[in-house]
RODO-491522 format. One record per residue (C-alpha): residue number from 1; residue in three letters; z, x, y. Coordinates in steps of 0.25 Angstrom, whole numbers. Example, Ala and Ser with C-alpha at 12.3 -4.5 7.8 and 13.67 -1.06 7.14 Angstrom:
@pos 1; code ala; w 31; u 49; v -18
@pos 2; code ser; w 29; u 55; v -4
% end
This chain:
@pos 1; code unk; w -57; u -85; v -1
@pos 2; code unk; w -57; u -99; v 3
@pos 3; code unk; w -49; u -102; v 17
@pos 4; code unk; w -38; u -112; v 13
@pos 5; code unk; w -34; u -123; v 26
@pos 6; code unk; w -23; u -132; v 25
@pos 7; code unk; w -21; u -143; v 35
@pos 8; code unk; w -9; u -147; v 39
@pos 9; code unk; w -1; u -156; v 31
@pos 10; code unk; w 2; u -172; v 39
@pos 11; code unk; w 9; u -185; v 32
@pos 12; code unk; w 1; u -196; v 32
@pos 13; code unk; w 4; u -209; v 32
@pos 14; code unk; w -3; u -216; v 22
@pos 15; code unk; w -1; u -212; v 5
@pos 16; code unk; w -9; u -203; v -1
@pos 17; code unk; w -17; u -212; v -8
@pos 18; code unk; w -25; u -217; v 6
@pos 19; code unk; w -27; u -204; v 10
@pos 20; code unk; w -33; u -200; v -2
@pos 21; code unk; w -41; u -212; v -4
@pos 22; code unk; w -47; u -209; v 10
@pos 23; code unk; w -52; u -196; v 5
@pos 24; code unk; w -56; u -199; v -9
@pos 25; code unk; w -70; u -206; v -7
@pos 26; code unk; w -79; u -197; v 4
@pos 27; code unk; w -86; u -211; v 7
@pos 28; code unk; w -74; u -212; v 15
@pos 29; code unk; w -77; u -202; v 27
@pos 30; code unk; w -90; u -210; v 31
@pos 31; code unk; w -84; u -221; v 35
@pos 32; code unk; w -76; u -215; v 44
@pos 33; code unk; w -88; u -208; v 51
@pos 34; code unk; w -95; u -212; v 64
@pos 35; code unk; w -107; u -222; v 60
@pos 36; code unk; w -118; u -210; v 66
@pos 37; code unk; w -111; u -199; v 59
@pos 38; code unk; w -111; u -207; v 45
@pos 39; code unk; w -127; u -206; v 40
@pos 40; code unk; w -124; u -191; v 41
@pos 41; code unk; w -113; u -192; v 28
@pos 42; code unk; w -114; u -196; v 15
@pos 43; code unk; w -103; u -199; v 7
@pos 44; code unk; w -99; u -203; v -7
@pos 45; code unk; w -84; u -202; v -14
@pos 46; code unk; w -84; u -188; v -16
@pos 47; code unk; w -92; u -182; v -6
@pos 48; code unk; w -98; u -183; v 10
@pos 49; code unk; w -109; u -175; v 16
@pos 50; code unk; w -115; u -175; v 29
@pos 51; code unk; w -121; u -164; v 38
@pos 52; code unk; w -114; u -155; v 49
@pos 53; code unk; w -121; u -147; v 60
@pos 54; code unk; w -132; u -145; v 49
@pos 55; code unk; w -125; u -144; v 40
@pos 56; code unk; w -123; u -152; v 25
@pos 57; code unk; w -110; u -154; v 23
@pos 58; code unk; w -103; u -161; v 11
@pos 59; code unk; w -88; u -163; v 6
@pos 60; code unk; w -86; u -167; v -10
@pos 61; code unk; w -74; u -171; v -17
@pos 62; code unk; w -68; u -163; v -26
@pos 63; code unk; w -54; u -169; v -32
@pos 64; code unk; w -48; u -180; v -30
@pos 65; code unk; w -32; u -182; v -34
@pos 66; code unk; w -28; u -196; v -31
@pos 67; code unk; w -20; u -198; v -18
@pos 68; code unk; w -17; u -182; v -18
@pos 69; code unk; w -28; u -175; v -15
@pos 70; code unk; w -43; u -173; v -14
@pos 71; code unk; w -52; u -161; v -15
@pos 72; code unk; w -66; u -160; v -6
@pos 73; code unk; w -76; u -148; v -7
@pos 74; code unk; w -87; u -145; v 1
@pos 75; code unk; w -101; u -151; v -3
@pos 76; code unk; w -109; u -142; v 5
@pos 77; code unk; w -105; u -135; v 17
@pos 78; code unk; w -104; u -123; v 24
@pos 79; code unk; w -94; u -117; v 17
@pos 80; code unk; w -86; u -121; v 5
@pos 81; code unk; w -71; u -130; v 7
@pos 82; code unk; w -63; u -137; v 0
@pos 83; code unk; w -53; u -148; v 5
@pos 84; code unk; w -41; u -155; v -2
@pos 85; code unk; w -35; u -167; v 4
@pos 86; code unk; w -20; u -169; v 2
@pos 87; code unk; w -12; u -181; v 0
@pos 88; code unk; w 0; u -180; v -2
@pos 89; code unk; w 12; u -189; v -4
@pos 90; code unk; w 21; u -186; v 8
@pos 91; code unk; w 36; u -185; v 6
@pos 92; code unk; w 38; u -198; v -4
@pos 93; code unk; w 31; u -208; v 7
@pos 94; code unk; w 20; u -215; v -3
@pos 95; code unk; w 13; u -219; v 11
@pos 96; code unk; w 13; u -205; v 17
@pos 97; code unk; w 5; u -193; v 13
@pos 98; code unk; w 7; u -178; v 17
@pos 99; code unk; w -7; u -174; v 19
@pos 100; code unk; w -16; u -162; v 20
@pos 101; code unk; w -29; u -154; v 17
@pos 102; code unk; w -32; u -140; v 12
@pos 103; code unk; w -45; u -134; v 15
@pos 104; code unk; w -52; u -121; v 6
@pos 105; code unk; w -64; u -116; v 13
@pos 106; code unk; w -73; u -104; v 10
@pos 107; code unk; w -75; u -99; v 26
@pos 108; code unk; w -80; u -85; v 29
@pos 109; code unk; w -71; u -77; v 39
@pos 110; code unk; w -80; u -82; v 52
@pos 111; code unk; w -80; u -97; v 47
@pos 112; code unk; w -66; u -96; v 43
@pos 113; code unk; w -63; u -91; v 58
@pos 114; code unk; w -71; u -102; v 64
@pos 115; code unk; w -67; u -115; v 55
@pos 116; code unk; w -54; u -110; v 48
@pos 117; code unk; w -44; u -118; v 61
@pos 118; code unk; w -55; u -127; v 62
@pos 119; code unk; w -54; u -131; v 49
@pos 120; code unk; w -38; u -131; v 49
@pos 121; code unk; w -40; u -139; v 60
@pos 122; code unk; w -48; u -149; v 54
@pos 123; code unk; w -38; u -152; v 42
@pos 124; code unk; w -26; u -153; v 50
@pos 125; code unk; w -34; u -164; v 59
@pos 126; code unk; w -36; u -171; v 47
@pos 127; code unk; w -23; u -172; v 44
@pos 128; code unk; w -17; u -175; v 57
@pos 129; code unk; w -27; u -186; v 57
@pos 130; code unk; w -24; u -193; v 45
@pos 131; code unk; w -10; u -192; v 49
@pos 132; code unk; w -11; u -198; v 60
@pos 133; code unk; w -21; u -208; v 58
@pos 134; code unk; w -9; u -213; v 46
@pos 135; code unk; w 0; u -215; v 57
@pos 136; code unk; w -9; u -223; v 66
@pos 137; code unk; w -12; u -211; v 77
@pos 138; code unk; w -25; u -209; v 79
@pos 139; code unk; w -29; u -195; v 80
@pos 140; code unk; w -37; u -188; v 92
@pos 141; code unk; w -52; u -186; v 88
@pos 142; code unk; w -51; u -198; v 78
@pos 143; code unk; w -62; u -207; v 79
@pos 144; code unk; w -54; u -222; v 81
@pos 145; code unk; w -67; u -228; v 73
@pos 146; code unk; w -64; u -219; v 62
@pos 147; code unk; w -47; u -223; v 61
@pos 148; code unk; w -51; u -237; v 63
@pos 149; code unk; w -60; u -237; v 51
@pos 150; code unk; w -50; u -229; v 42
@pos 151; code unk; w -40; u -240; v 45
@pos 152; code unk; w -50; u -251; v 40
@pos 153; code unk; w -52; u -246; v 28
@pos 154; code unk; w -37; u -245; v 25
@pos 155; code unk; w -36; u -229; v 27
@pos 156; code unk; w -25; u -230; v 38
@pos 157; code unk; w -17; u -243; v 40
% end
């Protein structure tokens, strides 16, 4: 039985449609990467790889629904996940979106011990982070390299 993890849900202030189009192309996380970390990731519109402690681990997309949602599955990991990315409008503000992610993972009773708040954890900073980042703040533990490149390419204006 797969362990289901919901982040917590943030508005953030950009439409739906930017968010989505952040998430849609996988080419899109490299850019963002530190310049030594980038040869160990490769990329195309539906999927990145790159290896972890040892191990190969890969992410694919699965579904798309234009400026909703989008659906990623493990490519090769060390255990099966899926992810869906939600976007959605937030209270009749075309320039705001309520956003949030689920999780489905298959974990055994000690992983799901060890990772299951790490995971949780995980997602919500996700969310915080794009929250905030829409608003101007930047987040602890966010590279200023990383913001100032998403703001070029028109991500967060």
């Amino acid at each position: 039985m797969p362990t289901i993890i919901k982040s917590k849900h943030a508005i953030v202030s950009k439409a739906p449609y930017i968010l989505y189009m952040m998430f849609v192309d996988m080419r899109n996380f490299v850019q963002f990467l530190p310049e030594d970390k980038k040869n160990d990731v490769s990329a195309d519109y539906d999927s990145i790889r790159t290896t972890v402690q040892g191990f190969n681990v890969g992410i694919r997309i699965v579904g798309r629904t234009p400026y909703s949602g989008i659906e990623f599955k493990d490519d090769g990991a060390p255990f099966p996940f899926g992810i869906t990315m939600h976007f959605d409008a937030a209270g009749g503000d075309p320039d705001k979106t309520d956003f949030h992610i689920e999780m489905s993972a298959e974990l055994n009773f000690m992983m799901k011990m060890v990772l299951g708040s790490k995971l949780q954890e995980a997602l919500d900073k996700i969310v915080d982070t794009m929250a905030a980042v829409s608003e101007g703040r930047v987040p602890e533990g966010i590279d200023p390299e990383m913001l100032r490149k998403a703001k070029e390419n028109g991500y967060f204006n």
